[in-house]
Every structure is written in C-alpha cells, then in structure tokens.
C-alpha positions in Angstrom: -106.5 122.2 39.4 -107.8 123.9 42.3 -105.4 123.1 44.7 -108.1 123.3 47.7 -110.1 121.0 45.9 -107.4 118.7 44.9 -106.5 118.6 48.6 -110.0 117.6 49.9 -110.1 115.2 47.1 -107.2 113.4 48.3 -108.2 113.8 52.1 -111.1 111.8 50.7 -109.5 108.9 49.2 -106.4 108.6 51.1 -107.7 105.9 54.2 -108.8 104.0 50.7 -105.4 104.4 49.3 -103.8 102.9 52.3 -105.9 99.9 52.7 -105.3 99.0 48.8 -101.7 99.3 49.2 -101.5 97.2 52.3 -103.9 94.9 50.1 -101.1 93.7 48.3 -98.6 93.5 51.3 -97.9 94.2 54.5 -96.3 97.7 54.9 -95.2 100.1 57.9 -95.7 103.4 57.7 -92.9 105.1 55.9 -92.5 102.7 53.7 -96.6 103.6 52.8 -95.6 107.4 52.7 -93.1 106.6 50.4 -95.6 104.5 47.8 -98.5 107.2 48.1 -95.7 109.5 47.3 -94.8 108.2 44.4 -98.2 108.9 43.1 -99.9 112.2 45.2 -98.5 115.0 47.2 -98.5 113.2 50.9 -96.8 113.6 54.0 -95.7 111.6 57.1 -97.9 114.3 59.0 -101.0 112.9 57.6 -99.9 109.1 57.4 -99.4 108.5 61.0 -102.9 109.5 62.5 -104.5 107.7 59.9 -102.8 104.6 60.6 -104.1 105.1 64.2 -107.7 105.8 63.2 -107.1 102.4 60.7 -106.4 100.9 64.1 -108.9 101.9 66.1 -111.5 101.4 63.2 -110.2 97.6 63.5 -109.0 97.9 59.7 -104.8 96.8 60.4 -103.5 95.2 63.0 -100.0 95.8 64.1 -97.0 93.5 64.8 -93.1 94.4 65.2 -90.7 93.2 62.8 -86.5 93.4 63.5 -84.7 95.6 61.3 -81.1 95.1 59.8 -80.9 98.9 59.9 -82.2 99.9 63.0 -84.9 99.3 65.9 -87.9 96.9 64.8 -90.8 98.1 62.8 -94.5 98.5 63.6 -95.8 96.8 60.3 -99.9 97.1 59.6 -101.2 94.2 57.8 -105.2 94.3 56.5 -107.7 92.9 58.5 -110.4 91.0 57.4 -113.0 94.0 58.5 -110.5 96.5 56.3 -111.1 93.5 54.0 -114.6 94.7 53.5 -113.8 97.8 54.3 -111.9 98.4 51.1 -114.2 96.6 48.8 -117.0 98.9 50.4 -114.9 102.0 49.4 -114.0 100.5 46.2 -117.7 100.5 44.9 -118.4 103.8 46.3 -115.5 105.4 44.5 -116.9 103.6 41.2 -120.3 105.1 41.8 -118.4 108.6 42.7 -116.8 108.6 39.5 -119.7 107.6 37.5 -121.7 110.1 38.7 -119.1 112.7 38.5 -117.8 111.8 34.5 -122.1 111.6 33.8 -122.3 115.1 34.8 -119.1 116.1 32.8 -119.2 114.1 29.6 -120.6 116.5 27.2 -123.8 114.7 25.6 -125.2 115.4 22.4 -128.0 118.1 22.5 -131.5 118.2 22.5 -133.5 120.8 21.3 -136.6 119.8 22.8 -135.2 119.0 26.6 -133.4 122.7 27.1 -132.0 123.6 30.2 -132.4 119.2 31.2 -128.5 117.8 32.2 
C-alpha cells in the first residue's frame, strides 16, 4: 500500500482507536501505544498529543494511579461524552467503508448503462 495513504488513513482513525480501546478498560498512555502497536505502525510521538486533545475535547478524564514499578500513572478512562463520541465515529466509519467497498466491489456489467459506476 501507499505508504502516504496508509499514513493518513491511520491519522484518521487513530482518536477512534483510542477511545475503543479505553472502551474496554481504563489505560495510560504507554500501555495504549503498546496495544495500537500490536496492531498498526504507531508511536509514543503521536499518542501523547492525542491524549491531550482527548482531554481537552472532554472525551477522558484523568486520575493517578501508584505504581509497583515506579512513580504513579496518569490513567485516562472514557467519558460519557467520548461515550458518544465513539459510537458517533463508529457509524461514520461503517458508512466510510460502505461507501468505499461499493465503489470497489466489481459489479456485474451492463451493457446498456456504460461508463455508469
């Protein structure tokens, strides 16, 4: 794949990744590098401002959480408004990939509707 287009893809779905993943559990931010790692090309350099802009958006909230292996850990936890926010992106990214799979699933042809999609 295009690895410019791959990377605006994932710029794209990343915030939507994050929220999912703290869906199921509270997380702090390595620990949500290391999941989305697991699964795409990601850094810590991109996780961090997103987790403030998550913030700021009023998506996570924050609280501190002691450590057996070192200082205590900002943990993010879902919101109720990243709640909604999720679901929101959820059922845009269904519609995106509708769309998107309609346009390349080849369909039978037509002789009588040339040059139609």
């Amino acid at each position: 794949m295009n690895l410019a287009l791959k990377t605006q893809l994932r710029k794209g779905a990343i915030e939507m990744c994050v929220l999912a993943i703290l869906q199921r559990a509270d997380s702090y931010t390595y620990e949500l590098v290391q999941q989305l790692s697991a699964h795409m090309a990601i850094s810590e350099g991109t996780v961090y401002p997103l987790m403030r802009r998550l913030q700021d958006e009023g998506w996570v909230q924050t609280y501190l959480q002691e450590s057996a292996t070192g200082p205590a850990r900002k943990y993010y936890r879902l919101s109720a408004s990243g709640v909604e926010a999720l679901a929101m992106m959820s059922q845009e990214w269904q519609e995106f990939v509708a769309e998107i799979n309609s346009v390349l699933q080849p369909r039978p042809t037509n002789p009588t509707q040339k040059g139609a999609l």
